[in-house]
N, C-alpha and C positions, 0 to 999 in steps of 0.2 A: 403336158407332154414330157417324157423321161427322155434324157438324152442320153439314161448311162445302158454302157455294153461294148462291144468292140464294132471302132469304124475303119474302113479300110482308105486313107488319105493320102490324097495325092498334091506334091507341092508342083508348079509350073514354074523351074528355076530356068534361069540360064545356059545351065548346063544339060537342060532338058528334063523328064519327067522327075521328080522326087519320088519314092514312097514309103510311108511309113504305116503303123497301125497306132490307131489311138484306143486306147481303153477306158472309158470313164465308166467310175464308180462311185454309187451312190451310199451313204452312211448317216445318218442322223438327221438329213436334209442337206449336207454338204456334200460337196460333188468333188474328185482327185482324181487323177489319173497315172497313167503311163503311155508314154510314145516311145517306139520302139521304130529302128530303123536303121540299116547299114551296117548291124552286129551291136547297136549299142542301146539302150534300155534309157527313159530319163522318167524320174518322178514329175509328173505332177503336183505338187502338194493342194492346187486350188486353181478350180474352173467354176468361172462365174455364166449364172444364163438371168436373162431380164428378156419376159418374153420369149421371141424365138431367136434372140439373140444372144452368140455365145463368145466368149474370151477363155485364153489360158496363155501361159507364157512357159518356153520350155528350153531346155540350153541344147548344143550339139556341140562334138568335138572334133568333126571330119567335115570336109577338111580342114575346118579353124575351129576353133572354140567363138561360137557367138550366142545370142540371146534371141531368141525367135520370139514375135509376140502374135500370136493370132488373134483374131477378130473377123466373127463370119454372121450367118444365119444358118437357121436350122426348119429346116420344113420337110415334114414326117421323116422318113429315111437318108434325106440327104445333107448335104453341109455344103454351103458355098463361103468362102470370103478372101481376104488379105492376110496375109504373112509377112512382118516387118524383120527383114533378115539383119540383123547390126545395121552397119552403114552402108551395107548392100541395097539398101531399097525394099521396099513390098514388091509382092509377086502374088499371086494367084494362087487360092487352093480348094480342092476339091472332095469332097468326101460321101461316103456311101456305108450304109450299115452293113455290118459284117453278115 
């Protein structure tokens, strides 16, 4: 199963719905991306999948500068899992093929 292409994600914060677009791209057998979201762009450099299970970690600077680390599943067109926001806590995310 390919998970590269654009997904449309959604974070369940606090302050209510997040959304962003995730891009993953495939190259040599490695997987990178871009998440984009709020007017601001962040690389990727490395998305890990083991099975149907997927990781990336991606930074933001609105309204702080933090370190998000995702960790979900992925079953055919969807994505569900956790978002560890800094010291915010995890939250819920949800995602859908573009």
């Amino acid at each position: 199963m390919s998970v590269a292409g654009k997904w449309n994600l959604t974070i369940k914060a606090p302050t209510g719905a997040q959304k962003t677009e995730l891009e993953i791209r495939e190259e040599n057998g490695a997987l990178s991306g871009v998440q984009s979201g709020q007017g601001v762009s962040t690389d990727i450099p490395e998305i890990t999948v083991n099975g149907n299970e997927i990781s990336w970690n991606s930074t933001v600077t609105r309204p702080m500068k933090m370190k998000l680390e995702f960790a979900g599943t992925v079953e055919g067109d969807t994505m569900n899992g956790k978002v560890k926001a800094g010291m915010m806590g995890k939250y819920p995310f949800t995602a859908t093929r573009a």
